[in-house]
N, C-alpha and C positions, 0 to 999 in steps of 0.2 A: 504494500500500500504506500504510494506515494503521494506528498502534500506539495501541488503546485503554489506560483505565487499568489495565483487567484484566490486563496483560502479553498479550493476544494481540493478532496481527495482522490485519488485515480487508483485502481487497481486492476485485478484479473476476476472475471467471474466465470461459470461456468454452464450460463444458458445454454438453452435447443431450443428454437420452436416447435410447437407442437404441431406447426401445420409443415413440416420440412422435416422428417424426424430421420438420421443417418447425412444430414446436410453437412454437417460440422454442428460446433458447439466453442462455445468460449467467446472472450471477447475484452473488450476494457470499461471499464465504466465509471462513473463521477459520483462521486457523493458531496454535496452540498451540507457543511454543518451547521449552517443558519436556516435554514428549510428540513433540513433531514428530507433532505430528499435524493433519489437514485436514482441516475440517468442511464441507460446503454450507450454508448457513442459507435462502441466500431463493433463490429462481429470480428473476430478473428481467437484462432486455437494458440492463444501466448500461451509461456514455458514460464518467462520470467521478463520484466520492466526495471530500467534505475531512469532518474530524472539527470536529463543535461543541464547543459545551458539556455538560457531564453526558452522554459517550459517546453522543452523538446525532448520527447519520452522515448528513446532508444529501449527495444525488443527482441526477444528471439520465438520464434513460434511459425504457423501454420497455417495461411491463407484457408477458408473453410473451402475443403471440395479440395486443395492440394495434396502432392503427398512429399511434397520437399519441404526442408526451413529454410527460414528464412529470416536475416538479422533486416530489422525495421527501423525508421522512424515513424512518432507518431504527434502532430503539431496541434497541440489542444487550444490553439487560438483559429488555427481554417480548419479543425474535426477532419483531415487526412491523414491518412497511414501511406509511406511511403517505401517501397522494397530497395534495400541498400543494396544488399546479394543475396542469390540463391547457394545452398551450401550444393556441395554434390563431394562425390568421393574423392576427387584428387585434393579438395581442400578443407576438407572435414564434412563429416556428415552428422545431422541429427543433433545440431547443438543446444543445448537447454539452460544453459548456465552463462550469466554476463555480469560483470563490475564495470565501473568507472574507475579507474585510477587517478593517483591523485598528480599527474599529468595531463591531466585530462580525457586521454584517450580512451577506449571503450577494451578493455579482453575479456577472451571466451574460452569455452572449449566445445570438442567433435568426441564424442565416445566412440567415432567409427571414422574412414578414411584417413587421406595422409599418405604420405609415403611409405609408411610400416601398415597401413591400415589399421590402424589404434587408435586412431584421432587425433588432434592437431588444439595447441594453442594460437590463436588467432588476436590479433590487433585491430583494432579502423579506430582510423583520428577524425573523428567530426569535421575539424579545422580546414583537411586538406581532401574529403571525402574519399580516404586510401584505404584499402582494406589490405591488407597483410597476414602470413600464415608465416610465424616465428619460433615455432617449434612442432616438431612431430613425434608424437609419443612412438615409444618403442616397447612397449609391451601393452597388455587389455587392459590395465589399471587406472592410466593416467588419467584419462580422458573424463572418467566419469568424477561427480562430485559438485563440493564447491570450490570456487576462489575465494579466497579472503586478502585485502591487501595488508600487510602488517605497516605500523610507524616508520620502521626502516626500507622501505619504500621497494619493500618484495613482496611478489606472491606468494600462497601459499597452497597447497593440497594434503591432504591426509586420509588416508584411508588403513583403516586395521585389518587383519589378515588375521582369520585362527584359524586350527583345524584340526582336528581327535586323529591321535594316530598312534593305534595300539595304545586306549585308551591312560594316555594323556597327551598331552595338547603343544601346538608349536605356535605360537603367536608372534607377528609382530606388528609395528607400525612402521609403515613407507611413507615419504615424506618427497614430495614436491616441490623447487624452490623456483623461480625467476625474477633476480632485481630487474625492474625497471626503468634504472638510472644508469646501472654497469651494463647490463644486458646478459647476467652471467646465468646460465643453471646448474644445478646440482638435484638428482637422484638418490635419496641415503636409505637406507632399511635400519632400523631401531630394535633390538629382541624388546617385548615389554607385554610380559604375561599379564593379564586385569582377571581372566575367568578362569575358574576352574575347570576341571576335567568335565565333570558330570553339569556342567553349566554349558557345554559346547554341544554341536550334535554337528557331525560333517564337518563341511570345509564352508567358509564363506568366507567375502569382501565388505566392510562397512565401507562406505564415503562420508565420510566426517566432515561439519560446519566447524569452526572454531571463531571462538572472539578475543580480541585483544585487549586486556585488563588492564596492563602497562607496559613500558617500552617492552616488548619482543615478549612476553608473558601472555599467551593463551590459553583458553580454558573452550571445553566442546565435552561432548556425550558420546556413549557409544553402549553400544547392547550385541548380549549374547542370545545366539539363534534360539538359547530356550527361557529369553526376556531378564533376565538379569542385566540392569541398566547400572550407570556411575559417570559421575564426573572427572575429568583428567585434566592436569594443568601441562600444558608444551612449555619449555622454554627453549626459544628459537635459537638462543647464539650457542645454545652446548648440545640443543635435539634431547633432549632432555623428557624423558616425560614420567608422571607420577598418578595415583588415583586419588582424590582429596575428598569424594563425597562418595558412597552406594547407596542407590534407592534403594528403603525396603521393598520388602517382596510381597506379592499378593496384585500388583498390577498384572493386567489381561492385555494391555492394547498398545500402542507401539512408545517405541523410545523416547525419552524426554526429548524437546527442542529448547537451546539456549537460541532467544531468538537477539537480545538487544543487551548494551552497557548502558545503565542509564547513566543520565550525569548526578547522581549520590555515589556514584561508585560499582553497584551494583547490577549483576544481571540478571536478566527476567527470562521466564521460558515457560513451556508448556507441557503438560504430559496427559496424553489420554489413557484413557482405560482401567480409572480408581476402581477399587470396592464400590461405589455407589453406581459406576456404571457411565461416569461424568467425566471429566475434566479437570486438572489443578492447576491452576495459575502458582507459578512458584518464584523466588526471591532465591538466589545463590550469593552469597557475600565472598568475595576472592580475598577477604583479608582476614575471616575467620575459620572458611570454608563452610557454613551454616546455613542449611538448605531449609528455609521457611517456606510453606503453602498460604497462601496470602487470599486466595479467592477461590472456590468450587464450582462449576461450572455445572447444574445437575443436566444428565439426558433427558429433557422435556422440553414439548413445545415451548414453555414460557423461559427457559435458560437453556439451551441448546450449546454442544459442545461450540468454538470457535473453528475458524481456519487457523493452525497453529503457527503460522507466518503471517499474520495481519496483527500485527503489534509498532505502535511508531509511539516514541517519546516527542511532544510538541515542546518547542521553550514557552515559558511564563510569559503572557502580555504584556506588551508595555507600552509607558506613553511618557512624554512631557512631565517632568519631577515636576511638583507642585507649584518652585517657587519661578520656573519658567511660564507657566499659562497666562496665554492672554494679558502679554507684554509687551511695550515696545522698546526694540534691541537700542542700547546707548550708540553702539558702534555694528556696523553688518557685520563685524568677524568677534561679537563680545560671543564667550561661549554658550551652549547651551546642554542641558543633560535630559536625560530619561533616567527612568529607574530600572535600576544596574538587574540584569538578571544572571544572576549564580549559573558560570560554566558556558555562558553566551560567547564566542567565538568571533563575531560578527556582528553590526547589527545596520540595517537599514531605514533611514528616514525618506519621507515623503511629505514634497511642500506642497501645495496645491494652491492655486489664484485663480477662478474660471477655471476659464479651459488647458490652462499652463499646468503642469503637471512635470514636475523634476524629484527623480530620485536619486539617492547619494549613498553608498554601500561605502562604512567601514570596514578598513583592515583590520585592525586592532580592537581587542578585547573591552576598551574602555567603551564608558557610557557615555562620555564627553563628546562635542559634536564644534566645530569651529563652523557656522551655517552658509562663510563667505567658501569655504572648501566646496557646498555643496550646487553653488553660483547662481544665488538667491538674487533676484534684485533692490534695490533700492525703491523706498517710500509703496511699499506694496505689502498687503496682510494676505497673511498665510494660513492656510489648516495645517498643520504636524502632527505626523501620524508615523509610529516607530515601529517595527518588529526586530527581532533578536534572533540567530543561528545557534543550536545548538546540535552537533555531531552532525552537519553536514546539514539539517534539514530547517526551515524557517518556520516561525511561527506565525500567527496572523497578524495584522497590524490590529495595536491595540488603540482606545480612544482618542478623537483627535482633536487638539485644544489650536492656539490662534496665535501668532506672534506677527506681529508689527515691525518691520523694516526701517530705519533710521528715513525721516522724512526729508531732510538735505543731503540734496546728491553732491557729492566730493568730484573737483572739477581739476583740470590741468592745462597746459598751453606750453607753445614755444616760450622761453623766455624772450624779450624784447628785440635784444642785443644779436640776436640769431635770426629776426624777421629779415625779410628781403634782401639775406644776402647774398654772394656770390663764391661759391665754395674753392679755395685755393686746389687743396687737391683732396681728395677722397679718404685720407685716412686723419682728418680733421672732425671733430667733434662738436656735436649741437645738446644742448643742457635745454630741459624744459622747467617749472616750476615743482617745484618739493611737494604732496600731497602728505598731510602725518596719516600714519596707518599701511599705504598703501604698497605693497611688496614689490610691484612691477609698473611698467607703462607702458601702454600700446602708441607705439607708432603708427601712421597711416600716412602714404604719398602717393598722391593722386598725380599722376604724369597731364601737364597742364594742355599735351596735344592729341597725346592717344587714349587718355582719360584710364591708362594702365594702374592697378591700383596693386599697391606692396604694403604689406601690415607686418609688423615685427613686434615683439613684446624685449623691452629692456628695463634699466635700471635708468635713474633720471637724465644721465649721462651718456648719450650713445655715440658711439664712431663709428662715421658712415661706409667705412669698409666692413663693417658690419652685414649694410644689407647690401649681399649678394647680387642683388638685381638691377641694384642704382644704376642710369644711362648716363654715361658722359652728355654735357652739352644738352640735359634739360633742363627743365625748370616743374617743379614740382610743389602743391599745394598739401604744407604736414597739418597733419593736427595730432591732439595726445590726449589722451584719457589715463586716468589712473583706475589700475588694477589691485583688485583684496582678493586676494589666491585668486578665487574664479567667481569674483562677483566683478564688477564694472564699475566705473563714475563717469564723469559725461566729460564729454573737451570743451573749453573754454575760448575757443576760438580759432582762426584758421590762420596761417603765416607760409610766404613761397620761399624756399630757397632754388637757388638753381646752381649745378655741378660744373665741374671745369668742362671746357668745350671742348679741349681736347684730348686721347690718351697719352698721357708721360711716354716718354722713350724710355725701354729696358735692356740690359744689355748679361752677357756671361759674369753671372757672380762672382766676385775677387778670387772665392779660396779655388776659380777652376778657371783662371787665367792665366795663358803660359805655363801650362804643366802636360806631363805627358803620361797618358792611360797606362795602364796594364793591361787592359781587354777591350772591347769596342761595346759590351753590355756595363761595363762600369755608368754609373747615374753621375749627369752633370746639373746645374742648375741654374737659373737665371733670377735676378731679381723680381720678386713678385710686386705685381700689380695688383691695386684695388678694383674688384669690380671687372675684370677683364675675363670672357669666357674661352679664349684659345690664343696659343703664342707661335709664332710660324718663326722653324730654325732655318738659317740661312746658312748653309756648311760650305765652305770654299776653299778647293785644293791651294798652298798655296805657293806652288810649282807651276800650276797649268793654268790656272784661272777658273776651274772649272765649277760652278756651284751648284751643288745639290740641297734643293729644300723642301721642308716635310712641314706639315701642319702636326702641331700636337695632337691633334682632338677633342683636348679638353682643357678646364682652367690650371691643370696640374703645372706647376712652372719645372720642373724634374724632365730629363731626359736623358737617352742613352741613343749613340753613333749607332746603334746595331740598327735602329730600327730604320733605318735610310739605305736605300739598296747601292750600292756603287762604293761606298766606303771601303777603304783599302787599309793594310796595315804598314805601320813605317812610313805615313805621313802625317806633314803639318797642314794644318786645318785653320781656315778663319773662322769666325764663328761672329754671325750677326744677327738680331733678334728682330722681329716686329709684332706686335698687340693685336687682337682684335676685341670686339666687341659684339657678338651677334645679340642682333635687334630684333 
């Protein structure tokens, strides 16, 4: 179950019409928690859903009426599902299983093809819409299962192995690794007996979930074929594993699930098949190992067991701390706060004026908000309205209260002394007026013929070799605003200067006059020009007269003899330079 930005819920259900019956079945749906109400949006036979970026719900599943999978996206703002790739056997087949990494990218696994026919770990980057096969299992194990990403920014698999053989038992745990920052894998086998003899029957494979408690410390479940369940703590940098909890006995129905870590510390799960015939909602503490039933779930219409993978921890709501509401800011960047929510990672505001609507996602854990960062404007009343991130997932935005924008807008200009001048040479400096508060300044030159317009953000101080784009021999109309991070002030009026008319002459830099190469790709250079987009070398034998010249290409003032076809070795060369400016 996933919680879009929209405050609804999205998950997997598992409809059939009754007027289509063998059509397919399954599909995604919405729940609404201010209506409680449930939508069907798509039909389709999904496996498994995680949420991207920009509410775009990445899938693996089953067109209804297909018989191939197929990894999806699905855009719950135009209600399309869209086919990324069909799997087939040379790149894995029948995949059920997807994460997000915390790269962003999307992997998976194929319980079947590949090049060993085992299955294949697979990649696709949203970003570049690339789909990629980066590992192929080599035995029947890998494939199946979960991933989980751990803190140290690797994959993981796990699955136990037992089997009665002349009754007693050989166990182990196989372990699956791939960073995906190094790109390294490793395959380990662990001995780690958990059942007894008379607790086993035959041979089987568990595929284990696990979660991560603290850096490289996981903890997951695991059952024997004749239901003897326990808990196991992995410690990932030694492979390390131990049993810290066993279910009593007398459960009927299948293995516990550790579904979530909430932010108390603690994780939650689920196990069916009590003595009563129900359900237990249960609480496991990883720092006492104390395995609490917290809620009973009876089998009846009116409490009916759950899906034991529909469990999401929400963060606590929040809004505008008290003494922010319905304020007017002294300064646009005075600060402001919400109330702080325990374990919040993230958190997002939303300013609202009509139909203006700007949102502003912090990095940092704090509840502190600088409003000019989120490029509020000036003399304008807002709604503010916060939520908070907690383990990846957001919360709804909570009440939304009013703040008020400083009502005088903060102004700027050329200084005086810099109106209607005539610019000696380009790498001379124009000063505008001081604004207090204001971090930056925007420049603006309006080219007074072609009506070309160059904007730059600097400090009050600018040097016109600065902007790149200045034209010799115009005339241009600046103005300046002062900048608060990414909020605005207005210009205080308009002033022309106009540039030298013509480009300076440049010649072979001191330290590479009169000297003699060692090779014809040795870098020579020239003195650089402001403002200049190509420099044309003039190379001249200076025995024969003969000159060879090359356009650079670019503003780069660096150059090497190689790149000029006719140059010879064991001669002296003249060497004369001329500018350009493309317009």
């Amino acid at each position: 179950m996933l919680l879009a930005s929209n405050g609804d819920f999205y998950g997997i259900h598992l409809y059939e019409p009754v007027s289509c019956p063998g059509c397919g079945k399954g599909g995604i749906y919405e729940f609404n928690p201010k209506t409680l109400t449930v939508e069907n949006k798509v039909l389709y036979n999904c496996y498994e859903l995680i949420l991207g970026n920009n509410d775009i719900i990445y899938g693996v599943g089953q067109p209804w009426g297909a018989s191939k999978t197929s990894l999806f996206k699905y855009d719950i703002t135009s209600n399309t599902i869209t086919t990324i790739v069909d799997f087939n056997y040379a790149i894995g087949k029948n995949s059920s299983n997807i994460i997000q990494g915390s790269d962003g990218k999307i992997y998976g696994t194929t319980p079947l093809g590949g090049i060993f026919g085992y299955g294949v770990l697979y990649q696709y980057d949203p970003a570049t819409d690339k789909f990629a096969v980066i590992h192929d299992f080599e035995n029947n194990y890998w494939g199946k299962g979960k991933l989980v990403e751990g803190s140290d920014h690797t994959l993981y698999k796990l699955q136990h192995f037992c089997a009665e053989i002349n009754s007693s038992s050989e166990q182990r745990m196989d372990i699956f690794k791939y960073n995906i920052n190094n790109k390294e894998f490793s395959q380990t086998s662990v001995p780690f007996d958990v059942f007894s003899s008379d607790e086993i029957s035959g041979a089987s494979t568990a595929y284990l979930k696990i979660i991560e408690s603290s850096n490289g410390v996981f903890y997951g479940t695991m059952s024997s074929p004749k239901g003897a369940c326990a808990i196991f703590k992995f410690e990932s940098n030694t492979n390390q594993f131990s049993i810290v909890h066993r279910f009593e006995s007398g459960y009927i129905g299948t293995a516990p699930h550790l579904i979530l870590k909430a932010n108390n510390g603690k994780i939650y799960g689920f196990r069916n098949g009590n003595s009563n015939g129900g359900t237990d909602f249960f609480e496991f503490d990883p720092l006492t190992n104390v395995v609490r039933n917290t809620f009973e779930f009876l089998n009846t219409a009116q409490s009916s067991s759950p899906n034991p993978y529909c469990l999401i921890e929400l963060p606590k709501p929040t809004q505008l701390s008290i003494q922010y509401r319905n304020i007017t800011l002294e300064k646009i960047y005075s600060p402001i706060a919400c109330d702080a929510v325990i374990g919040a990672t993230n958190y997002s505001w939303k300013f609202t004026s009509g139909t203006e609507v700007i949102t502003y996602e912090t990095t940092t854990t704090s509840n502190l908000l600088n409003p000019a960062e989120a490029g509020i404007k000036f003399n304008t009343q807002y709604s503010v309205e916060v939520r908070a991130k907690i383990n990846n997932i957001w919360g709804a935005y909570g009440e939304a209260f009013q703040i008020t924008t400083p009502q005088t807008i903060p102004t700027s200009k050329l200084l005086t002394a810099y109106c209607g001048i005539t610019i000696k040479a380009l790498t001379e400096s124009i000063k505008c007026i001081a604004t207090s508060g204001a971090t930056q300044y925007e420049y603006t030159f309006i080219d007074n013929v072609s009506g070309k317009k160059i904007v730059m953000k600097n400090l009050s101080t600018l040097r016109l070799d600065k902007v790149a784009t200045l034209e010799y021999g115009r005339t241009y109309t600046v103005t300046v605003r002062p900048v608060f991070y990414n909020s605005y002030g207005n210009s205080d009026g308009a002033c022309t200067i106009t540039t030298p008319a013509t480009i300076p002459p440049t010649r072979l830099s001191e330290a590479y006059r009169n000297t003699t190469l060692t090779a014809l790709n040795n870098t020579i250079y020239c003195d650089k020009l402001p403002c200049v987009s190509d420099y044309q070398w003039e190379v001249t034998d200076a025995v024969t007269g003969k000159p060879l010249v090359k356009l650079r290409g670019n503003s780069s003032n660096s150059f090497q003899l190689s790149m000029i076809n006719g140059i010879d070795y064991g001669r002296t060369y003249n060497i004369r330079l001329k500018e350009f400016q493309v317009l």
